[in-house]
C-alpha positions as CSV (number, residue, x, y, z in Angstrom):
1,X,0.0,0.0,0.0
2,X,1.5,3.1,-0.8
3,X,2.5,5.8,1.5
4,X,-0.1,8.3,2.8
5,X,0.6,12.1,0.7
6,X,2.0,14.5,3.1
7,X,-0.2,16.3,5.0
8,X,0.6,19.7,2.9
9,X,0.6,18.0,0.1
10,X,-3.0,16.4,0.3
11,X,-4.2,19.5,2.0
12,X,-3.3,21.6,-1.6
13,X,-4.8,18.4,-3.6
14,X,-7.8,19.0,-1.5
15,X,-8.4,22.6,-2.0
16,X,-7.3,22.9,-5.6
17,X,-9.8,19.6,-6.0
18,X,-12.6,21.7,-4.4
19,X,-11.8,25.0,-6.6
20,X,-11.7,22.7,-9.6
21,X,-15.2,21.3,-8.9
22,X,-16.4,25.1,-8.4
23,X,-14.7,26.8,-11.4
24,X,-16.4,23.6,-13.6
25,X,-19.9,24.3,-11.8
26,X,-20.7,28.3,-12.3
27,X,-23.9,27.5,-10.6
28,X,-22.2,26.0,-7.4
29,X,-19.6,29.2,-7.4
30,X,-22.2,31.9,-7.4
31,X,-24.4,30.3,-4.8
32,X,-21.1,31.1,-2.0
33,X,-20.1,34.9,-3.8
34,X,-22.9,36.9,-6.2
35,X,-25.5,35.1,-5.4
36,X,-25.9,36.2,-1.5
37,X,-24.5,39.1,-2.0
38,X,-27.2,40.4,-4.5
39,X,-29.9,39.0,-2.5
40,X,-28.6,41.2,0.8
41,X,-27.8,43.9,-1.5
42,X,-32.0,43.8,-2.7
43,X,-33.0,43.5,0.6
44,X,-31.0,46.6,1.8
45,X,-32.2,48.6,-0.6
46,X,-36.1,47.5,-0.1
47,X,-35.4,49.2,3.8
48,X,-33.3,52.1,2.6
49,X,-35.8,55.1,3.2
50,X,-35.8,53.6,7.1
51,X,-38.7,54.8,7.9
52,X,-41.9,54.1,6.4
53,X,-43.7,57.5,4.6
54,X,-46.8,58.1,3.3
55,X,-49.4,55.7,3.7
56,X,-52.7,55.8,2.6
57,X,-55.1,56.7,5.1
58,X,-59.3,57.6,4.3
59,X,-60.2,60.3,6.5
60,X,-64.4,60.7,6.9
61,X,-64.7,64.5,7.7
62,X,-68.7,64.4,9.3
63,X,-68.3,68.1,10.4
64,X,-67.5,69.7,7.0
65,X,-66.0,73.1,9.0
66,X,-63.1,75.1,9.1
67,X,-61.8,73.3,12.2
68,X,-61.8,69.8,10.5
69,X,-60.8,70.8,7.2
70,X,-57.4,72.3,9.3
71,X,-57.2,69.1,11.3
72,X,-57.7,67.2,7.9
73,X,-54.5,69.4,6.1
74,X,-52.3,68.2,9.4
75,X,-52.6,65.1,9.1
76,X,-51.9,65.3,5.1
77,X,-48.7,67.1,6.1
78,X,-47.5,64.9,8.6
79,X,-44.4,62.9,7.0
80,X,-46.1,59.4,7.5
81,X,-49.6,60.0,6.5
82,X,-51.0,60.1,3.2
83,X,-54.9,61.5,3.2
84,X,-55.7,58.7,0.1
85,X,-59.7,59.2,0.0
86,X,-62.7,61.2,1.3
87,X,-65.8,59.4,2.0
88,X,-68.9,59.9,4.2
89,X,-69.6,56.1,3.8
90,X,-68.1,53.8,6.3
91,X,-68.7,50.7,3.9
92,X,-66.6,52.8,1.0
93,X,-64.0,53.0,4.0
94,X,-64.1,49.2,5.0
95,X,-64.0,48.4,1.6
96,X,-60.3,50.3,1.1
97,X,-58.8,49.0,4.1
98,X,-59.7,45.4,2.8
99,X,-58.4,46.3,-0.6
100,X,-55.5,47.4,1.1
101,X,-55.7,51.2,-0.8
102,X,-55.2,52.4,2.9
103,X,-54.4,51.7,5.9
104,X,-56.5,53.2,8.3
105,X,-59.4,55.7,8.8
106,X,-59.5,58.5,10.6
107,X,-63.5,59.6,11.9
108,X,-63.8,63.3,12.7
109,X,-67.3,63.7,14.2
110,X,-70.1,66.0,14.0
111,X,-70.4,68.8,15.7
112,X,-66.6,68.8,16.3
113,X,-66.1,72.7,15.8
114,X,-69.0,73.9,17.9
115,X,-68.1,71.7,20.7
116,X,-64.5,72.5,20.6
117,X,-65.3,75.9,20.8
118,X,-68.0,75.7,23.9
119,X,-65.4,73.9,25.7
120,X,-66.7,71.0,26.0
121,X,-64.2,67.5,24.6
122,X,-64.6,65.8,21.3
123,X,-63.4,62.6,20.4
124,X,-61.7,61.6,17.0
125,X,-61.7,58.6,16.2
126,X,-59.0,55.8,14.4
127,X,-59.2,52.7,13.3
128,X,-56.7,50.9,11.2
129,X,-55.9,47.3,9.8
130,X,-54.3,45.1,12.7
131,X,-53.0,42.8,10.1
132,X,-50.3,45.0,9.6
133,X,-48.6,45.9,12.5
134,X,-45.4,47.7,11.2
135,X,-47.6,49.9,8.7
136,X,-50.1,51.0,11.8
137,X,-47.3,51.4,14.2
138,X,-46.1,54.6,12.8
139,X,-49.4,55.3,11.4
140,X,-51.1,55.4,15.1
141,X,-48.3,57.4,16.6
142,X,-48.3,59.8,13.8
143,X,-52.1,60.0,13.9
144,X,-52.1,60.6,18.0
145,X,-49.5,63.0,17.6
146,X,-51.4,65.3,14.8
147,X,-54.1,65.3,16.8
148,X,-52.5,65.7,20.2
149,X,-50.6,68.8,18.7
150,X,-53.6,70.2,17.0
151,X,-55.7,69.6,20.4
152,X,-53.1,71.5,22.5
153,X,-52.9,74.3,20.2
154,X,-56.7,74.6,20.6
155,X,-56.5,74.6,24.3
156,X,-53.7,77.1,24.4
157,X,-55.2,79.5,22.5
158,X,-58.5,79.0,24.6
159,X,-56.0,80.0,27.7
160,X,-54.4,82.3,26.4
161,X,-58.1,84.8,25.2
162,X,-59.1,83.7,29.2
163,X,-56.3,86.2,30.0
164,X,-53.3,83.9,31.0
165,X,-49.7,84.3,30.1
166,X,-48.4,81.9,26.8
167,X,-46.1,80.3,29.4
168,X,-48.2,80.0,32.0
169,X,-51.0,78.4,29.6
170,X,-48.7,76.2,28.8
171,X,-47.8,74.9,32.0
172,X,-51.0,74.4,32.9
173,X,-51.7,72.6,29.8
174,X,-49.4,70.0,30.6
175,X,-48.1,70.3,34.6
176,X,-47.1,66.6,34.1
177,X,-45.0,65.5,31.3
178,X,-43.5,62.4,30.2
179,X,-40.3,63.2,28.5
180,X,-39.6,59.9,26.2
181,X,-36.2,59.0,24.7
182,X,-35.5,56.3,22.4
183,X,-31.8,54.7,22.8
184,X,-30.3,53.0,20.8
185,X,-32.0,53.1,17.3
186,X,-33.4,57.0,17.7
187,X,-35.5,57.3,14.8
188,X,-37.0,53.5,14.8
189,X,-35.6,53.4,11.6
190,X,-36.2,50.2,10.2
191,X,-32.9,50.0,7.7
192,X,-31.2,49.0,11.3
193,X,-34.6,47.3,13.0
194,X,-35.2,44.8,10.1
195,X,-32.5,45.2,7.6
196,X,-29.3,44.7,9.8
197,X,-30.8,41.9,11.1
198,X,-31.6,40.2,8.1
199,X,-28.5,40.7,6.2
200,X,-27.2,37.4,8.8
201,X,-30.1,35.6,8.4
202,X,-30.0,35.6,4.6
203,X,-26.8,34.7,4.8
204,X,-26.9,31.7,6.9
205,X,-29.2,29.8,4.5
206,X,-26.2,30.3,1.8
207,X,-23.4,29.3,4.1
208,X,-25.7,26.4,5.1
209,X,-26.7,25.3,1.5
210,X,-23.1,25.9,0.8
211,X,-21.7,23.0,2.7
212,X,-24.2,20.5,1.8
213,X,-24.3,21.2,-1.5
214,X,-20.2,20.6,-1.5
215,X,-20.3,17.4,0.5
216,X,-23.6,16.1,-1.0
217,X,-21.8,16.7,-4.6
218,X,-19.3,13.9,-3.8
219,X,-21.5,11.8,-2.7
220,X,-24.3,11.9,-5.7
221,X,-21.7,12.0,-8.5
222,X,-20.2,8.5,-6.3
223,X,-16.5,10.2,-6.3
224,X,-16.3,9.4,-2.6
225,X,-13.7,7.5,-3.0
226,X,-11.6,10.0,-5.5
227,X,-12.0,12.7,-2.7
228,X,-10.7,10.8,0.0
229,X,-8.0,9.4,-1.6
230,X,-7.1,13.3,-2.8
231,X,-6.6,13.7,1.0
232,X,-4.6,10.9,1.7
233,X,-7.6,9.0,3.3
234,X,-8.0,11.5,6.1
235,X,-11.6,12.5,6.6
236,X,-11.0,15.6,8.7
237,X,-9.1,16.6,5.6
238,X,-11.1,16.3,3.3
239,X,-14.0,17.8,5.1
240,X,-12.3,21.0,5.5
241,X,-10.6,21.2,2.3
242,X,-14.1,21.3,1.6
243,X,-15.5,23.4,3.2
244,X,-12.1,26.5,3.3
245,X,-13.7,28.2,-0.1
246,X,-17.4,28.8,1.4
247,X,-15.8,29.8,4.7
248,X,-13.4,32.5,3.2
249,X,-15.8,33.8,0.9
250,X,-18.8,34.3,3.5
251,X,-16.0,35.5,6.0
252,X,-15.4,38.2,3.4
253,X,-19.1,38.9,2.9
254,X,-19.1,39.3,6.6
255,X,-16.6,42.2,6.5
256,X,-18.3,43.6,3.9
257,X,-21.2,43.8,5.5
258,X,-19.8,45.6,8.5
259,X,-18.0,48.0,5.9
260,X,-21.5,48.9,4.0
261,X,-23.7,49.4,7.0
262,X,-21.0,51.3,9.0
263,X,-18.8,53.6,6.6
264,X,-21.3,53.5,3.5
265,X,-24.8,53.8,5.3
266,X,-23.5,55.7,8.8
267,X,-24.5,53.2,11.1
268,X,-21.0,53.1,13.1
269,X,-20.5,50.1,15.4
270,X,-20.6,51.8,19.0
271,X,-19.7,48.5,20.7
272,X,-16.7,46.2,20.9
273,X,-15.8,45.9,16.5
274,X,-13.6,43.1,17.6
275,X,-16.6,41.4,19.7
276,X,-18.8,41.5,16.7
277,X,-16.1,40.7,13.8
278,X,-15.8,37.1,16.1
279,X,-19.2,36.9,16.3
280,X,-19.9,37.0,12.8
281,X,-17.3,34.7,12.1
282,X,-18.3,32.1,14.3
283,X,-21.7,32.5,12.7
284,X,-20.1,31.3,9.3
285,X,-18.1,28.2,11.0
286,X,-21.6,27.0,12.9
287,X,-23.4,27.5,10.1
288,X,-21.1,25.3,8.0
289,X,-20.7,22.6,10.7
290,X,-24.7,22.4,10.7
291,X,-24.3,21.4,7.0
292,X,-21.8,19.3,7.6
293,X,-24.3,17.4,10.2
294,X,-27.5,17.3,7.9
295,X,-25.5,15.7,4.8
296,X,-23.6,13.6,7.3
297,X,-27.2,12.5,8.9
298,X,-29.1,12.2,5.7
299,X,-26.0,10.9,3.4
300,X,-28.5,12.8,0.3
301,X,-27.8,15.9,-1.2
302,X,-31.8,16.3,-2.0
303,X,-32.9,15.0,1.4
304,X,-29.8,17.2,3.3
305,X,-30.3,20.1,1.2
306,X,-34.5,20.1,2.5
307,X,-33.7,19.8,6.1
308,X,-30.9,23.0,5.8
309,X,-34.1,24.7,4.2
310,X,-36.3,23.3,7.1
311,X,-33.8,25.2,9.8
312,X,-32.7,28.0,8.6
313,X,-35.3,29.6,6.7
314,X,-37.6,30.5,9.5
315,X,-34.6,30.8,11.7
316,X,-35.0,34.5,11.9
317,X,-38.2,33.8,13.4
318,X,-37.1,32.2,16.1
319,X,-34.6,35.0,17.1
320,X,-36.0,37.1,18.5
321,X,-35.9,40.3,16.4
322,X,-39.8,40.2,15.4
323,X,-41.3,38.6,18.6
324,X,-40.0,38.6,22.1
325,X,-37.9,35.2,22.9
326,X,-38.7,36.0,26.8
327,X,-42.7,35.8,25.4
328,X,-42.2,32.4,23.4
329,X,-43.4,29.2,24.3
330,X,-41.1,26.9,25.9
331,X,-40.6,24.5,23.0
332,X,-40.3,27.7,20.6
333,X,-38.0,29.4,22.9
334,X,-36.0,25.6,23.3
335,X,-35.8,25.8,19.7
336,X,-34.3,29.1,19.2
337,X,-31.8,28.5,21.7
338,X,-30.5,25.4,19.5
339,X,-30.2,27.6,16.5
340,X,-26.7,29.8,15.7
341,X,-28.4,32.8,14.1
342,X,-30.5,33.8,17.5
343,X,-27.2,33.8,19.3
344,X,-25.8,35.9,16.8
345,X,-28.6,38.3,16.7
346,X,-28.4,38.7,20.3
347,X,-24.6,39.7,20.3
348,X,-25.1,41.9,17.2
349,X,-27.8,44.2,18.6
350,X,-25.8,44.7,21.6
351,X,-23.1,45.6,20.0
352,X,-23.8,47.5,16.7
353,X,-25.3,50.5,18.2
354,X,-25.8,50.0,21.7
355,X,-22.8,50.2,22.4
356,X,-22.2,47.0,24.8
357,X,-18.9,46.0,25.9
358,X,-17.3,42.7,24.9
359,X,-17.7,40.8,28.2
360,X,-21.8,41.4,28.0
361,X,-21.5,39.2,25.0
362,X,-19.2,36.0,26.0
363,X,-21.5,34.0,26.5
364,X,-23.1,33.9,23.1
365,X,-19.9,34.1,21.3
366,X,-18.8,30.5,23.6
367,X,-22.3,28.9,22.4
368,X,-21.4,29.7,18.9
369,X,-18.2,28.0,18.9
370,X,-19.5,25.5,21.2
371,X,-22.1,24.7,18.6
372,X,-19.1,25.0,15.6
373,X,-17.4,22.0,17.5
374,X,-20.1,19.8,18.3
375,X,-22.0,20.0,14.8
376,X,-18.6,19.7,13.3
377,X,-17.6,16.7,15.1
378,X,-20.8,14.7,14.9
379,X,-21.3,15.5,11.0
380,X,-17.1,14.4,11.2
381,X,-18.4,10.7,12.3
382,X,-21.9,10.5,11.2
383,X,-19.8,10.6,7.6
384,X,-16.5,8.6,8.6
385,X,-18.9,5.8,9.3
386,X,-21.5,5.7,6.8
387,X,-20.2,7.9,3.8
388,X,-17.2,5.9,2.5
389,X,-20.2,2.7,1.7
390,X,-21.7,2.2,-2.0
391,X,-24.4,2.4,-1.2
392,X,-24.2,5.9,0.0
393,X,-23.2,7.0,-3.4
394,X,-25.0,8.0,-6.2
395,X,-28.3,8.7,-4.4
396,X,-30.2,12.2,-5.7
């Protein structure tokens, strides 16, 4: 039997193996470089205005008077409200909320002036499509706010004819006041709330795909044997000769995703850079071993390439960027914890703008690599023992 290649030696056959395989497969090569980064660079784009503007609301004016036709104009000028339709009809109004030409009505009554100006309250009333929760979120605070301002105003003036001095009305306007500041992400701008977020999660379904679809290639084309034997019989080897070209392309993709959001689109990193490079790197080495796991489990590209689908599509989910994880089930919150991106997520919102330092963030960072090992090591054995048999090979 002859000698075993050096371990340089089969380590280069290995790699320039791989490269070969991914040159001859233009496909295979743009799934782990173009491919992601188009789809990331689409999705950054869809959130670039970061905040959502003009949208369609119908506004049913019942008093017809100077005082609503004002009120009516603020709310038109407000930044994120559009005044789409007029009606006196509340079916006409139903019926464009459920074709989705707005979002929302806003009812001003009867008799709104001529109570307003006997002193006596008036109540305006809002009501908007609960199916969407990120549209009417702005929409209800822009909507409270128009006509909060517009109320005050009202009442001010009213003060100020009873004789009292403009600061003095105004105190007594408001003698309690809540003074609200947002940290963190100031302007709820969703280009950081939803879009730095899912720049990761896109990104782990390609890193995933990425090492299935290099393992699970061996084993439907049957050239098991050919790939071992290009690194010197050494599974380990060959493993991660397989899986270097995924893992220094999406490391790159990683840094340029820091570089775009940070330099390019302002959003500098306030935290520990250094906390959040590792964490994105561990990211892209758990990801990989979780592929590494479903091929070795399912020994079938087709099979292996369904289950990475199965976890990481709805991963982000399960992160706990839309819905608390605190407020999850157990069995949802049990599966989040299992899954790399939620860890990630966790570290990366402490980090990008918050401005955390690196210890708050350990922990997630030690699960991360914790998870890198494990996967690794059981995908490692899972195809030591089961891969290198015929009847393993050739199977779609």
């Amino acid at each position: 039997m002859p000698d075993r290649p050096r371990l340089a030696q089969a380590w280069y056959a290995v790699l320039a193996r791989e490269w070969a395989a991914l040159r001859a497969s233009p496909w295979d090569l743009a799934m782990i470089s173009v491919i992601p980064v188009g789809v990331c660079a689409l999705v950054a784009w869809i959130f670039l205005a970061g905040l959502p503007r003009d949208l369609p609301v119908v506004v049913m004016d019942l008093d017809h008077s100077a005082v609503s036709r004002q009120l009516d104009r603020a709310l038109d000028a407000s930044p994120g409200i559009s005044v789409a339709a007029h009606t006196q009809d509340w079916q006409e109004a139903l019926s464009l909320l459920r074709s989705r030409q707005a979002y929302g009505v806003v009812i001003l009554p009867e008799q709104l002036a001529s109570d307003l100006q006997t002193g006596r309250s008036a109540t305006v009333q809002w009501f908007y499509n609960g199916q969407f929760q990120s549209h009417v979120g702005g929409l209800g605070r822009d909507v409270r706010a128009v006509v909060s301002t517009f109320s005050a105003g009202i009442e001010l003036a009213a003060r100020e004819k009873r004789g009292a001095a403009p600061v003095v009305a105004r105190r007594q306007l408001e003698p309690l006041r809540l003074r609200v500041e947002t940290l963190f992400n100031e302007n709820s701008n969703y280009e950081f709330f939803l879009g730095l977020a899912l720049m990761p999660s896109i990104a782990q379904i390609f890193i995933t795909l990425a090492a299935v679809s290099a393992i699970g290639r061996e084993l439907r084309r049957a050239t098991v044997p050919d790939w071992l034997a290009a690194a010197g019989g050494r599974w380990w080897l060959a493993v991660a000769g397989k899986l270097v070209w995924p893992a220094l392309s999406f490391g790159l993709q990683a840094l340029l995703f820091v570089v775009v959001f940070a330099l390019g689109l302002g959003w500098t990193v306030q935290g520990s850079l250094p906390m959040l490079m590792a964490g994105l790197l561990a990211l892209v080495a758990a990801q990989l071993a979780m592929g590494v796991l479903l091929i070795g489990a399912t020994l079938t590209l087709r099979s292996a390439l369904s289950a990475a689908a199965f976890v990481t599509a709805p991963a982000f989910a399960f992160a706990g960027q839309g819905f608390p994880l605190q407020s999850m089930p157990a069995a949802a919150r049990w599966w989040a914890e299992t899954l790399p991106l939620t860890h990630y997520l966790q570290l990366q919102s402490r980090h990008w703008l918050a401005g955390a330092p690196a210890a708050y963030s350990m922990t997630d960072l030690l699960v991360l690599v914790l998870m890198t090992a494990g996967l690794g090591a059981l995908g490692l054995v899972l195809l030591q023992r089961r891969a290198h048999q015929p009847h393993a090979w050739g199977r779609k």
